[in-house]
Every structure is written in structure tokens, then in C-alpha cells.
MARDOPA-557877 format. One record per residue (C-alpha): residue in one letter; x, y, z; residue number from 1. Coordinates in nm, 2 decimals, decimal comma. Last residue first. Layout:
BEGIN
+--------+--------+--------+--------+-----+
| residu |     xx |     yy |     zz | num |
+--------+--------+--------+--------+-----+
|      a |      X |      Y |      Z | NUM |
...
+--------+--------+--------+--------+-----+
END
This chain:
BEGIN
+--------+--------+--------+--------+-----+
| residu |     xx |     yy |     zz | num |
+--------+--------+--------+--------+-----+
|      x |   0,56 |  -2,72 |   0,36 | 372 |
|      x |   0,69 |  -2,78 |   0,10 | 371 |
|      x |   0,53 |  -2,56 |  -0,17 | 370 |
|      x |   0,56 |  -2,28 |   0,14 | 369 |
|      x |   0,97 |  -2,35 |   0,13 | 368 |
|      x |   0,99 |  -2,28 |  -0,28 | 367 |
|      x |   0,79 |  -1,97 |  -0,27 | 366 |
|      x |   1,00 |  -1,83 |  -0,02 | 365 |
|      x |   1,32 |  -1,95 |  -0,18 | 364 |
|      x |   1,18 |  -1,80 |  -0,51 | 363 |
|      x |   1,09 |  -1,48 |  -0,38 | 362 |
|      x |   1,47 |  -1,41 |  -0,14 | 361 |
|      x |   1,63 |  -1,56 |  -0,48 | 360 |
|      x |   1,47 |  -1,28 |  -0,67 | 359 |
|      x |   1,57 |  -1,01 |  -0,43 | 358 |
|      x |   1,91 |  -1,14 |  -0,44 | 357 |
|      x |   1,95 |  -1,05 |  -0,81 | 356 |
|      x |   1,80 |  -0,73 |  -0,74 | 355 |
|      x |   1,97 |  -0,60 |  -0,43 | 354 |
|      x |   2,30 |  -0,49 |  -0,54 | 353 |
|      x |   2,13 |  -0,32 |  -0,85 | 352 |
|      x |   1,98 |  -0,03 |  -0,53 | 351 |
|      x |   1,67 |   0,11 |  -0,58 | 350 |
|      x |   1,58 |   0,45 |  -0,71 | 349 |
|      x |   1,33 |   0,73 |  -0,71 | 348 |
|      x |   1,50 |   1,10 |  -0,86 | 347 |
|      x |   1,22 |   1,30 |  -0,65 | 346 |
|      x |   1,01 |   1,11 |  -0,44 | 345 |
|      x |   0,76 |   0,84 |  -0,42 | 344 |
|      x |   0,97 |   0,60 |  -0,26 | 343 |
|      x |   1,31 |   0,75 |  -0,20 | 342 |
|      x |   1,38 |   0,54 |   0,14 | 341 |
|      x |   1,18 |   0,24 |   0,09 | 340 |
|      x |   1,45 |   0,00 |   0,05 | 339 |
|      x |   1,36 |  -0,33 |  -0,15 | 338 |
|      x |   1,10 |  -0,57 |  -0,10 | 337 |
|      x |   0,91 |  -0,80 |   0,12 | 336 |
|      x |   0,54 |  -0,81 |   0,27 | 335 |
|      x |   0,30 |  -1,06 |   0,43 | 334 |
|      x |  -0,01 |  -1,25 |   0,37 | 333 |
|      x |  -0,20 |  -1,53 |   0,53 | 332 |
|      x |  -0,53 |  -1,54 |   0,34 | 331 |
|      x |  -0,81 |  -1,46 |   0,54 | 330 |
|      x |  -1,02 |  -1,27 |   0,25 | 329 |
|      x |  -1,01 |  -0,92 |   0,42 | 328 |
|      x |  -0,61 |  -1,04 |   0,49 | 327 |
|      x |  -0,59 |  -1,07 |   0,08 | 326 |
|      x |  -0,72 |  -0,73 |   0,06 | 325 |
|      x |  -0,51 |  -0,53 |   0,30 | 324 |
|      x |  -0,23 |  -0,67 |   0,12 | 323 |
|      x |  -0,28 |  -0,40 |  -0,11 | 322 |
|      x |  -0,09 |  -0,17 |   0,05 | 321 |
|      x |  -0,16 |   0,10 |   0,40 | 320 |
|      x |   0,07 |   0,30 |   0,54 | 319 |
|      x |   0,38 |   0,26 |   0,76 | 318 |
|      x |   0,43 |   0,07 |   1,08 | 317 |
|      x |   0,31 |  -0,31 |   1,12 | 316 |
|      x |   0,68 |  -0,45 |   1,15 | 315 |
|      x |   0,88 |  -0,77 |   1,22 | 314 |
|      x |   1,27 |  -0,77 |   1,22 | 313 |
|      x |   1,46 |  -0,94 |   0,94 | 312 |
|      x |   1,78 |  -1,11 |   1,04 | 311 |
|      x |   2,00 |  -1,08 |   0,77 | 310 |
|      x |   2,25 |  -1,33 |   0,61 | 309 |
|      x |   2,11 |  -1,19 |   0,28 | 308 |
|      x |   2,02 |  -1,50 |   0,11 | 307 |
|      x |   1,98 |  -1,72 |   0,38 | 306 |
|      x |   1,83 |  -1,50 |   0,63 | 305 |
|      x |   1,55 |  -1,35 |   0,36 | 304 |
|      x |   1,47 |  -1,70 |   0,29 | 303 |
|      x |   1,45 |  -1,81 |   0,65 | 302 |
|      x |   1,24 |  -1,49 |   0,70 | 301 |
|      x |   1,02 |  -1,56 |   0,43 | 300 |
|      x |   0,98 |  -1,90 |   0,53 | 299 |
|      x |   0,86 |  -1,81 |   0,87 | 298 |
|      x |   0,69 |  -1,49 |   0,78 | 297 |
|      x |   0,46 |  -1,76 |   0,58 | 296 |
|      x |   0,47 |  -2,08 |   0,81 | 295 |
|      x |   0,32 |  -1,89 |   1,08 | 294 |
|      x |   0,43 |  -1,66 |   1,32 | 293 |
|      x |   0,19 |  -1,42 |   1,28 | 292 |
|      x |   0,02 |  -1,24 |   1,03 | 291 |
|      x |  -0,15 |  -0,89 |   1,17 | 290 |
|      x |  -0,46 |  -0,73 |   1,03 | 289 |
|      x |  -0,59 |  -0,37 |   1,08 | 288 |
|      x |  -0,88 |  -0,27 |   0,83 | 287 |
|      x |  -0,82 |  -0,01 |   0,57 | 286 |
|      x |  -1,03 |   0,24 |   0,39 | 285 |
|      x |  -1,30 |   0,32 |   0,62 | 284 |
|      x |  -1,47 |   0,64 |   0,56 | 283 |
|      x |  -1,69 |   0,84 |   0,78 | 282 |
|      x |  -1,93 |   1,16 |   0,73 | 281 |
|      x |  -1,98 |   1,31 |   1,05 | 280 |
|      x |  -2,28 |   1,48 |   1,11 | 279 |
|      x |  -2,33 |   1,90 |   1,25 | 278 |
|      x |  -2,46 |   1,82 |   1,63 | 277 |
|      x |  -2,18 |   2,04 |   1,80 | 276 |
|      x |  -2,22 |   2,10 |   2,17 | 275 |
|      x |  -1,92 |   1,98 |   2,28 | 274 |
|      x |  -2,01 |   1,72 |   2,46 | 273 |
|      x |  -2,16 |   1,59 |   2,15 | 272 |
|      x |  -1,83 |   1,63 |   1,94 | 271 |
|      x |  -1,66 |   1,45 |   2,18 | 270 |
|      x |  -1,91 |   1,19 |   2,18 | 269 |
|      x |  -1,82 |   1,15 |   1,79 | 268 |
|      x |  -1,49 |   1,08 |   1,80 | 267 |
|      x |  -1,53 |   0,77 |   2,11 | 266 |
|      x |  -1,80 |   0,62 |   1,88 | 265 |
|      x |  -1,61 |   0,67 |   1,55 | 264 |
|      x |  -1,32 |   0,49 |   1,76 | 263 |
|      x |  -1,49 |   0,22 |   1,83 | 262 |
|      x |  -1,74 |   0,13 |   1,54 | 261 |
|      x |  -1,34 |   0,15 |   1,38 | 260 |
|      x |  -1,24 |  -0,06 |   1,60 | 259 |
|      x |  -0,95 |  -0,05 |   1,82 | 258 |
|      x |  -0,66 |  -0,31 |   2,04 | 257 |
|      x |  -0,66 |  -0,47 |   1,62 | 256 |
|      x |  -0,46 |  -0,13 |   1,47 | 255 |
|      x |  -0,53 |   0,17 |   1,42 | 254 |
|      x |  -0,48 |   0,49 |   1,19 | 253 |
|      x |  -0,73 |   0,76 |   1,24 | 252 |
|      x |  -0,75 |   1,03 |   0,95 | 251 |
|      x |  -0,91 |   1,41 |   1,02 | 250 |
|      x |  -1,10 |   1,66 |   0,75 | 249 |
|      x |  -1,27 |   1,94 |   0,87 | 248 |
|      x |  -1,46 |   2,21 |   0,69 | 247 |
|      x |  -1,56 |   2,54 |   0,86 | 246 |
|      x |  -1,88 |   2,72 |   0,80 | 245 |
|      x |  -2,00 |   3,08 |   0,86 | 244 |
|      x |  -1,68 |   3,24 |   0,82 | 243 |
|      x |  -1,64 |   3,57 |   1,00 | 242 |
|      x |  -1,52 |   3,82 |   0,72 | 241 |
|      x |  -1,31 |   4,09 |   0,76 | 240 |
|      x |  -0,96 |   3,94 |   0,64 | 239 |
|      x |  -1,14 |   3,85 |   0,34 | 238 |
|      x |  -1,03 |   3,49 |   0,13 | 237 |
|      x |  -1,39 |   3,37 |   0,20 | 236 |
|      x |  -1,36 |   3,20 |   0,49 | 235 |
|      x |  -1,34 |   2,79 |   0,57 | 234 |
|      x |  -1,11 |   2,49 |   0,53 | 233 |
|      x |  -0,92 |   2,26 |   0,73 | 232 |
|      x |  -0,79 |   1,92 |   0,60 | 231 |
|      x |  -0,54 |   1,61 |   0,75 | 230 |
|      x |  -0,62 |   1,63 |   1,11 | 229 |
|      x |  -0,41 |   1,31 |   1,24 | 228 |
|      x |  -0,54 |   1,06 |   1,47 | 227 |
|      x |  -0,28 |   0,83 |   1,63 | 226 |
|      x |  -0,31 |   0,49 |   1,69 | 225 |
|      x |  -0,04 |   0,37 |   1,84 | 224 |
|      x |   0,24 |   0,12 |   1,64 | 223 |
|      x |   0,13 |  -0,23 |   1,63 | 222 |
|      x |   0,24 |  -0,54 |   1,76 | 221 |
|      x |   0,27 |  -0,50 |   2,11 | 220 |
|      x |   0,06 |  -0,28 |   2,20 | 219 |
|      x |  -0,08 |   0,00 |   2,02 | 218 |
|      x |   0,01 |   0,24 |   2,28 | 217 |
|      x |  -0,31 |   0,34 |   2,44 | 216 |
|      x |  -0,54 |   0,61 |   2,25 | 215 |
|      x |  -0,54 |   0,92 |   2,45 | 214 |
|      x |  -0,70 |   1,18 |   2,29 | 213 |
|      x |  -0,54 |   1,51 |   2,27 | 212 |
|      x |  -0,54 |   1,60 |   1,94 | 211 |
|      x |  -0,94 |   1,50 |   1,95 | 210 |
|      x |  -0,96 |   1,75 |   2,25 | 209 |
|      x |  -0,82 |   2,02 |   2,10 | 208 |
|      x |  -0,99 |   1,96 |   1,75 | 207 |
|      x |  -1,32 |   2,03 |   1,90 | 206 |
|      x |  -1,20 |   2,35 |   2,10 | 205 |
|      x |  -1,05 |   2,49 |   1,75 | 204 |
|      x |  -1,42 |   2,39 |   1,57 | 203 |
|      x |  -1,63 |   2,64 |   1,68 | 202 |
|      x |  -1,37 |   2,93 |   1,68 | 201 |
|      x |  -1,33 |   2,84 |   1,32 | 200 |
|      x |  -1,69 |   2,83 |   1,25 | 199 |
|      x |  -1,77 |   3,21 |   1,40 | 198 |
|      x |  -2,06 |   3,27 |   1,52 | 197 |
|      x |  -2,21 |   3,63 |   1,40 | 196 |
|      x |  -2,42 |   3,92 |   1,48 | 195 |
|      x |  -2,19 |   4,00 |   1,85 | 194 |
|      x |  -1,85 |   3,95 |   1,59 | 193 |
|      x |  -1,97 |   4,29 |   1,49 | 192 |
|      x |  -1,62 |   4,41 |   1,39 | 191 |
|      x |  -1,54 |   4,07 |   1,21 | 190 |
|      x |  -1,84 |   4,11 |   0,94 | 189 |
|      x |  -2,07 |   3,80 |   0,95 | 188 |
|      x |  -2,12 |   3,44 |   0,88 | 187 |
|      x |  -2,36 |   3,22 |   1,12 | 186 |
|      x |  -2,19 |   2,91 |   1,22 | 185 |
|      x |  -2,18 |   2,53 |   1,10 | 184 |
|      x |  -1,94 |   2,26 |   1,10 | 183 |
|      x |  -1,91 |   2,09 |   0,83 | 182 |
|      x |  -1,75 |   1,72 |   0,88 | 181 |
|      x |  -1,57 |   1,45 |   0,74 | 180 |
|      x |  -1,38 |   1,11 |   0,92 | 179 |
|      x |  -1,15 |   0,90 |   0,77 | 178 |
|      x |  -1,03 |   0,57 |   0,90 | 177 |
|      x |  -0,75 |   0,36 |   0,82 | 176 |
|      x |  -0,61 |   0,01 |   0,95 | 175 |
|      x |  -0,30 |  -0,04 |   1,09 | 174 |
|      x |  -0,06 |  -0,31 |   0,89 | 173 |
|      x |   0,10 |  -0,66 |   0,96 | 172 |
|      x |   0,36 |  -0,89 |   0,88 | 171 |
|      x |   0,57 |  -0,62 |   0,71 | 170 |
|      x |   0,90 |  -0,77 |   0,66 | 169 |
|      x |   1,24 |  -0,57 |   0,74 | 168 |
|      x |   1,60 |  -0,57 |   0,75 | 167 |
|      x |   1,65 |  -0,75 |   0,40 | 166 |
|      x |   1,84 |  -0,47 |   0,23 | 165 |
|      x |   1,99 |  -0,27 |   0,47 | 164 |
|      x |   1,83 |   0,07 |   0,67 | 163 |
|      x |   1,46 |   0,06 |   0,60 | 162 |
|      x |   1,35 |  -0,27 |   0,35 | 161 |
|      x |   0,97 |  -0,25 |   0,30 | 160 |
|      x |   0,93 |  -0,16 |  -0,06 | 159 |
|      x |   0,60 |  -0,35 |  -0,11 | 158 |
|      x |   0,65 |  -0,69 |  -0,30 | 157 |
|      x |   0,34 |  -0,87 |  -0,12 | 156 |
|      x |   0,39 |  -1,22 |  -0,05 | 155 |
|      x |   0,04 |  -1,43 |  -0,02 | 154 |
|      x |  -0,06 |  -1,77 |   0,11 | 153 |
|      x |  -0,27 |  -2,05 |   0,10 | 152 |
|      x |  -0,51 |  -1,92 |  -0,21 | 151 |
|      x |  -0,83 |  -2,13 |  -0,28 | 150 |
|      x |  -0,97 |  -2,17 |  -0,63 | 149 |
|      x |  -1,38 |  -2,17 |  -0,62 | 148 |
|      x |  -1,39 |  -1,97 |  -0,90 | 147 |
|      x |  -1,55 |  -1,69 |  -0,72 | 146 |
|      x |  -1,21 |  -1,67 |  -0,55 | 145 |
|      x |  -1,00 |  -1,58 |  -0,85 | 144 |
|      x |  -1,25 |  -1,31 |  -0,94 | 143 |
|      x |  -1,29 |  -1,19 |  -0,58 | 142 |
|      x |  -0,94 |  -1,22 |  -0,59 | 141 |
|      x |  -0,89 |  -1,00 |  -0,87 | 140 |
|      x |  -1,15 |  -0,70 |  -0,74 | 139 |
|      x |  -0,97 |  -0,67 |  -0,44 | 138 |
|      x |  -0,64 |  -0,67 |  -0,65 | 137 |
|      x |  -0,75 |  -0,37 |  -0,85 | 136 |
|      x |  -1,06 |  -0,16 |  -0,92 | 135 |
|      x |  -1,11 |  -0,05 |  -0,55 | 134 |
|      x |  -0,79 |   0,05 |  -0,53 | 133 |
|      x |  -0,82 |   0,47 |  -0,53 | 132 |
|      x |  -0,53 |   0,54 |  -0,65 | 131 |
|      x |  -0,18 |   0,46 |  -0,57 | 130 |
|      x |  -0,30 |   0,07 |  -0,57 | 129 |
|      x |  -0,42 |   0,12 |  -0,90 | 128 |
|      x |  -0,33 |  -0,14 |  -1,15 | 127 |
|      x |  -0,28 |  -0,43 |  -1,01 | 126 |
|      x |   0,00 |  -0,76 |  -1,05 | 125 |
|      x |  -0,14 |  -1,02 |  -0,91 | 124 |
|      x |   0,12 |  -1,42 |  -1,02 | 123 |
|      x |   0,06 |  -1,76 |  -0,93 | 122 |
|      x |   0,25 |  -2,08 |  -0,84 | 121 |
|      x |   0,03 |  -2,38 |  -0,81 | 120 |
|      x |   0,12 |  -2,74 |  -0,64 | 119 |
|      x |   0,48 |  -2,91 |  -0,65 | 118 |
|      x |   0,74 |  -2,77 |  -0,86 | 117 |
|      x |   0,96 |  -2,76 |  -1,17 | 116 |
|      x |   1,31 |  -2,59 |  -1,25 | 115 |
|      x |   1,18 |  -2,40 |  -1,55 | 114 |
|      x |   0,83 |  -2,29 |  -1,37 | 113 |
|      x |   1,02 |  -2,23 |  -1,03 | 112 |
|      x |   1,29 |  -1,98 |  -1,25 | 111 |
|      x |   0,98 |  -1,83 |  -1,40 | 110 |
|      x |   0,86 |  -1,76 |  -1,07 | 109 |
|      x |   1,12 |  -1,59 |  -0,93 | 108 |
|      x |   1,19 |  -1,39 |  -1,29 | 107 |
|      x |   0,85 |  -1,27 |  -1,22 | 106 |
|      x |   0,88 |  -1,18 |  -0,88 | 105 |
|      x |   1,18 |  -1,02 |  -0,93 | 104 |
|      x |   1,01 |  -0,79 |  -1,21 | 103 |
|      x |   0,75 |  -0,70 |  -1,01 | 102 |
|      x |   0,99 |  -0,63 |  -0,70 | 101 |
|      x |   1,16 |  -0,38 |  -0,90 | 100 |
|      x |   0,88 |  -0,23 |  -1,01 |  99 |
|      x |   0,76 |  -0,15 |  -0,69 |  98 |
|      x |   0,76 |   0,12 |  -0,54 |  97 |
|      x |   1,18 |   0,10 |  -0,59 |  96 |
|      x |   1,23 |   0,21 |  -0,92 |  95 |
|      x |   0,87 |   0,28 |  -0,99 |  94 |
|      x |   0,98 |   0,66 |  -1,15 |  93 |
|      x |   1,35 |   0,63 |  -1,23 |  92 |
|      x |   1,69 |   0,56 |  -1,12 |  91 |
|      x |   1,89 |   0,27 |  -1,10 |  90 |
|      x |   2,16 |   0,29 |  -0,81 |  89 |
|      x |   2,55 |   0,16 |  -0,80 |  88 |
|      x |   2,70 |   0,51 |  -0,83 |  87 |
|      x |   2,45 |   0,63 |  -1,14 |  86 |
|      x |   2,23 |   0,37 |  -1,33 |  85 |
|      x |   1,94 |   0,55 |  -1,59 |  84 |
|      x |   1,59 |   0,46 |  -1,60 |  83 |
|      x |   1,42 |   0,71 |  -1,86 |  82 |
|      x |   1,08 |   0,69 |  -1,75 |  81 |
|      x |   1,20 |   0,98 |  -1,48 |  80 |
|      x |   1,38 |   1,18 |  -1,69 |  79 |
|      x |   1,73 |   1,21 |  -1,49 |  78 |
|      x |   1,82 |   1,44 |  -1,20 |  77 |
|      x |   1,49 |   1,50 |  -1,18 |  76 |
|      x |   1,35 |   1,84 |  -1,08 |  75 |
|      x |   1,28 |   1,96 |  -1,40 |  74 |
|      x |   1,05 |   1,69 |  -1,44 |  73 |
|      x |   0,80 |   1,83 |  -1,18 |  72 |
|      x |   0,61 |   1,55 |  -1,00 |  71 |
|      x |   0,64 |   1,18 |  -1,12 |  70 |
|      x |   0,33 |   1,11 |  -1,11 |  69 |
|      x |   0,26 |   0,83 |  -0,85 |  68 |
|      x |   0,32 |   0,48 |  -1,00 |  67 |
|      x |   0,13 |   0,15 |  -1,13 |  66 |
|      x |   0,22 |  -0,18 |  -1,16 |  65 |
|      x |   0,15 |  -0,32 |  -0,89 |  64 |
|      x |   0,23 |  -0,62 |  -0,71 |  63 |
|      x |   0,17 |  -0,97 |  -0,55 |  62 |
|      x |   0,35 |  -1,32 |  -0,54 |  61 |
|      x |   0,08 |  -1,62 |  -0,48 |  60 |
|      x |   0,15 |  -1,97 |  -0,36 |  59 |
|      x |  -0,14 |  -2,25 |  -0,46 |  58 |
|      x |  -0,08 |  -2,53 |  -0,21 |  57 |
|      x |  -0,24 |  -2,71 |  -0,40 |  56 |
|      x |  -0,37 |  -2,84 |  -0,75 |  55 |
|      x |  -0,21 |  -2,73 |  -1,05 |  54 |
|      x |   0,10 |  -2,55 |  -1,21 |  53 |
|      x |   0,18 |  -2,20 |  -1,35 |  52 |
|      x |  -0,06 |  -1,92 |  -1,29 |  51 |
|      x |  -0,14 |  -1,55 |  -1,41 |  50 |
|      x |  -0,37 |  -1,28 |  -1,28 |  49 |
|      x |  -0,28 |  -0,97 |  -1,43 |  48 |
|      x |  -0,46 |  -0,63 |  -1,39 |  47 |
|      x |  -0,59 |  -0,32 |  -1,62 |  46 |
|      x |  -0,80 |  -0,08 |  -1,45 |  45 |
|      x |  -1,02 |   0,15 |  -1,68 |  44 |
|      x |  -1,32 |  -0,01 |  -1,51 |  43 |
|      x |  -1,20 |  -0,36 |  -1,41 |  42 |
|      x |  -0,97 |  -0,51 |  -1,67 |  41 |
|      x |  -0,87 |  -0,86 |  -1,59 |  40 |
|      x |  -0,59 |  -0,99 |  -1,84 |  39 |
|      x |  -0,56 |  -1,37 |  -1,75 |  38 |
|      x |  -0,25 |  -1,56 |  -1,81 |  37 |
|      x |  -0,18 |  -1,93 |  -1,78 |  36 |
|      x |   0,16 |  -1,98 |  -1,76 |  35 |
|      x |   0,40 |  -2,18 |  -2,00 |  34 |
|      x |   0,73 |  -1,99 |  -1,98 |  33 |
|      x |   0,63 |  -1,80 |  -2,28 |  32 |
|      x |   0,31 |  -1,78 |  -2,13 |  31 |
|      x |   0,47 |  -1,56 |  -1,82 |  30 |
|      x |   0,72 |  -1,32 |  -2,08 |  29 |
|      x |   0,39 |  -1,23 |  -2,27 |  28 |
|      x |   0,18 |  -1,12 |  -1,98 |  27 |
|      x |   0,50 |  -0,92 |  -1,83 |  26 |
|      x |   0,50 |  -0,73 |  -2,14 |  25 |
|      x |   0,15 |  -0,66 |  -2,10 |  24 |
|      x |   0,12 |  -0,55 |  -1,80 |  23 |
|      x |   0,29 |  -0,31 |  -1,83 |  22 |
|      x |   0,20 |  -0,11 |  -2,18 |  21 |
|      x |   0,10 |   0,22 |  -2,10 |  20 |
|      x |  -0,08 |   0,09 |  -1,76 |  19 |
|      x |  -0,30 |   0,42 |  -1,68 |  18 |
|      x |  -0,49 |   0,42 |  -1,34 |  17 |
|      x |  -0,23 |   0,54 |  -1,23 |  16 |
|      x |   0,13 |   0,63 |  -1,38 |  15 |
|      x |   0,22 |   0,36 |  -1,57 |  14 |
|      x |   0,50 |   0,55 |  -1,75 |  13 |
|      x |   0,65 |   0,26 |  -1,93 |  12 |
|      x |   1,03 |   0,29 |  -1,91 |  11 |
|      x |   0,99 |   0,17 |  -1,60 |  10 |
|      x |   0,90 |  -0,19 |  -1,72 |   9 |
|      x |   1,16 |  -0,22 |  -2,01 |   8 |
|      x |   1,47 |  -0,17 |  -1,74 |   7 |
|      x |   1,34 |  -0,44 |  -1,49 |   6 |
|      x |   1,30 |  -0,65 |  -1,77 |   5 |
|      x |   1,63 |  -0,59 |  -1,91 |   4 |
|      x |   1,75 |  -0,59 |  -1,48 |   3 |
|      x |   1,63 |  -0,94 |  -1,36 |   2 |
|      x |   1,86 |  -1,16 |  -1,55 |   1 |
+--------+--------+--------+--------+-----+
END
């Protein structure tokens, strides 16, 4: 049964990069059951490669185990690493992003292990895919991959559900750029405005015109691409002081109709024509991919279907997860899990209903792409 373990993991407050314990109880439930486990620390990143099998197709299920801070405690209906059931729902910090999906995946794949199967079944769990994730699964595959071991396809446990249980893979995400930039003026006392230029006025203008881009509609896969100003700051606090510098902070999220050599491009020439010559410092985080209809979304969704008796719909929307790594690498990848509704809120939960078939949902998955 999926809940004990479910139960033990959020009772570990794993709140990133810290693992308090994770990992490791899943690492001694997997060689139990006969897997080979690695323990990959990276920095002060702890993550779990582990594998059961040989030869190909080599099927990989993929997690974290880490969580946002809870917030303030007083606010929770419950302590948040105390999981407690209430009116059908278990409640606690990781509930839903994604603990519950870990702990399906591994009673998936121990279930495959027990029943036997062709080729290699193989476990990821990271440890800091709410921070910054440069410690986690990008740095496991390369590990994995720099052993000359080849990876045919992925399924990410992201929370993805939206209004039932099973309504929703993610087949795709945008990609995510972030661009920085102080913009200079000449600081000065707001009744000689004549000795002074003032940032803020500077910048409003700038951001007009980014706000007002047009950048298509996405087409048909994705969602638009929007750009979002995230951060603004500049003055001294004074209500008579002309600030002589303004910071801006702004995120674009896009998906394969843009670049990000593209949209930096298009950002920066409004700048120029503008007049404003201050650099921008850029950031990419994320790079669109899409998976199409391939054997992976189509297993997933015939497992999905015959567990559930729903039809998921395909969808890019939402944020950015891990399986932005595995598509870097060109490994088919897609994501399946619970309902995203409370994730990283106040009194985080998943539904019980959905836990015993959210195992079945991994193990059909897993059991189609072996055969396929």
C-alpha cells in the first residue's frame, strides 16, 4: 500500500536543499526489492538514482523530494510535517508537489520488480527542484549519461491533474527568460526636478512598450508568450528625493514559435529606441520543449484512460519542472500526477481516492513502454 510510505515521507520536512531523511527511506525500500541504488550528492544536494533490470528499453519515473517552506505554521489547519486525513484528503507540506507521486512511483516500480519485466526500470528522485536545480536531476543524468547508459523515456510525477484526477498530462512546457537592468538618472531634490533625471520617469515609457508587445498566440501547442515585470526598485524611502537609479526585473515565458536570441533581440531594441543604453543582464532558465504523440503520451494516456476512464487533454501551461532536463538531453518526457490545486499553499493536500490509482496509472505506463 501506497499511503505508510506516503505517510513516513512527509513527515520528513525536506524543505530545499535539505532532505532530512527522504531519500533514504526510499533507498532502503528500492534494494529491499533488489534495486541498484545510487546516492548522488551534488553540493549539499542529495539525489537517488536507482535501477532494477538490464539492457533496454530503460524506462525512467522522476521526482523530488523536496518542498517549499511551509509558510506560517499558525496558519495550518494541521502541522504541516504532521500529515493528518480530514473529509477524504491527507494533509501536509508535499502532499500533492509531489510526494505523493514519489511514493506511487516507487510502489509502481516495486510492483514491476515483484512481477518481473523486460529491459531496465529506473528511479530520479532530486533534491532541489524548488530551488535553484542546478544540483539535482540535470546533474543525475549527466551522471547516468556519462556512463554511456541510454534513457528511452521519462515520466515526470508533477501535480498536473486540474479539475478530476487524470484530466491532464503535460507534454510540453514554455521556456523561461529573465532579464535585469539599472537604469540610470541623476538623483536630486523633487522641487528642482530641472537639476535632476529622474529613473522612474526613465523607465515607465520602457515598460509601456514591453507590456505592450505583441507576441503572437503561441500557436497551437503552447500558451502565448507573455512577458511579466516581476521587480521594481529605486528611491531612498523620501518623498523628496528624485531617485537616480531604477531597478528592473521582467520574466519572458515562450514557447518553440520564439527564441530566447529572439526575444532578447526584440527587448533590447526597445530599449535602444528609447534612448536607454544602461545593459541588460539575461538569464535563461528554461528552454521550450514539446513531446508529441509518441509512444510515451501515448501509453500514458491509455494508462491514465484505463485506470481512470478519463480522457486526458494535452497541456504546455504552467511553470517550469524538472523535465526540462531530460528534453535538454532528447529524451522523450512527459508529466502525470495528482491535483495541483493547493500546491504550495496553506494546508497542501491530495486526495486518498487517487493514490492507489495513481500507482496503477505508473505501472501501466511503465509496463506499455517495456513493450513497445
Amino acid at each position: 500500500m501506497i499511503l505508510p510510505l506516503l505517510e513516513e515521507l512527509l513527515r520528513c520536512p525536506s524543505i530545499t536543499p535539505a532532505d532530512a531523511g527522504c531519500q533514504e527511506i526510499v533507498a532502503q525500500r528500492l534494494e529491499g526489492s533488489g534495486f541498484q541504488v545510487e546516492r548522488l550528492q551534488f553540493g549539499e544536494v542529495k539525489n537517488l538514482w536507482a535501477t532494477h533490470g538490464s539492457g533496454s528499453p530503460l524506462i525512467c519515473l522522476a521526482g523530488h523530494t523536496d518542498v517549499v517552506p511551509p509558510g506560517p505554521l499558525e496558519s495550518w489547519t494541521s502541522p504541516p510535517f504532521e500529515p493528518t486525513i480530514r473529509d477524504g484528503k491527507l494533509y501536509a507540506r508535499g502532499a500533492s508537489d509531489m510526494k505523493a507521486s514519489d511514493a506511487a512511483m516507487v510502489v509502481a516500480l516495486e510492483k514491476l520488480a515483484q512481477e518481473g519485466h523486460p529491459g531496465t526500470i529506473a528511479l530520479l528522485l532530486a533534491g532541489d527542484e524548488e530551488g535553484l536545480g542546478t544540483d539535482g536531476t540535470e546533474r543525475v543524468l549527466r551522471h547516468v549519461l556519462n556512463q554511456g547508459i541510454a534513457i528511452d523515456a521519462a515520466i515526470v510525477g508533477e501535480p498536473t491533474s486540474e479539475s478530476q484526477f487524470g484530466d491532464v498530462i503535460k507534454n510540453g512546457r514554455r521556456g523561461s527568460t529573465t532579464g535585469t537592468i539599472t537604469v540610470s538618472g541623476v538623483q536630486g531634490h523633487t522641487a528642482y526636478p530641472q537639476l535632476a533625471n529622474n529613473a522612474i520617469h526613465r523607465v515607465a515609457p520602457i515598460l509601456a512598450e514591453l507590456t505592450s508587445l505583441d507576441w503572437g498566440d503561441g500557436g497551437p501547442d503552447f500558451p502565448p508568450t507573455t512577458l511579466q515585470v516581476s521587480n521594481i526598485r529605486a528611491g531612498t524611502g523620501a518623498n523628496n528625493v528624485i531617485p537616480g537609479s531604477c531597478y528592473v526585473q521582467f520574466n519572458v515565458r515562450f514557447g518553440t514559435s520564439h527564441t530566447a536570441d529572439g526575444i532578447r533581440e526584440r527587448v533590447e531594441a526597445v530599449f535602444t529606441s528609447l534612448g536607454v543604453t544602461d545593459s541588460i543582464d539575461w538569464s535563461v532558465s528554461a528552454l521550450p520543449f514539446l513531446t508529441t504523440q509518441d509512444p510515451l503520451v501515448t501509453a500514458l494516456s491509455a494508462a491514465i484512460h484505463g485506470v481512470t476512464g478519463v480522457e486526458p487533454r494535452l497541456s504546455t501551461g504552467g511553470g517550469t519542472s524538472d523535465a526540462r532536463f531530460f528534453a535538454v538531453f532528447g529524451i522523450p518526457v512527459a508529466e502525470f500526477g495528482p491535483l495541483n490545486a493547493s500546491i504550495h499553499a496553506i494546508d497542501e493536500n491530495v486526495e486518498i481516492s487517487c493514490l492507489e490509482p495513481l500507482v496503477e496509472v505508473y505501472k501501466q505506463a511503465v509496463r506499455r513502454l517495456l513493450i513497445v
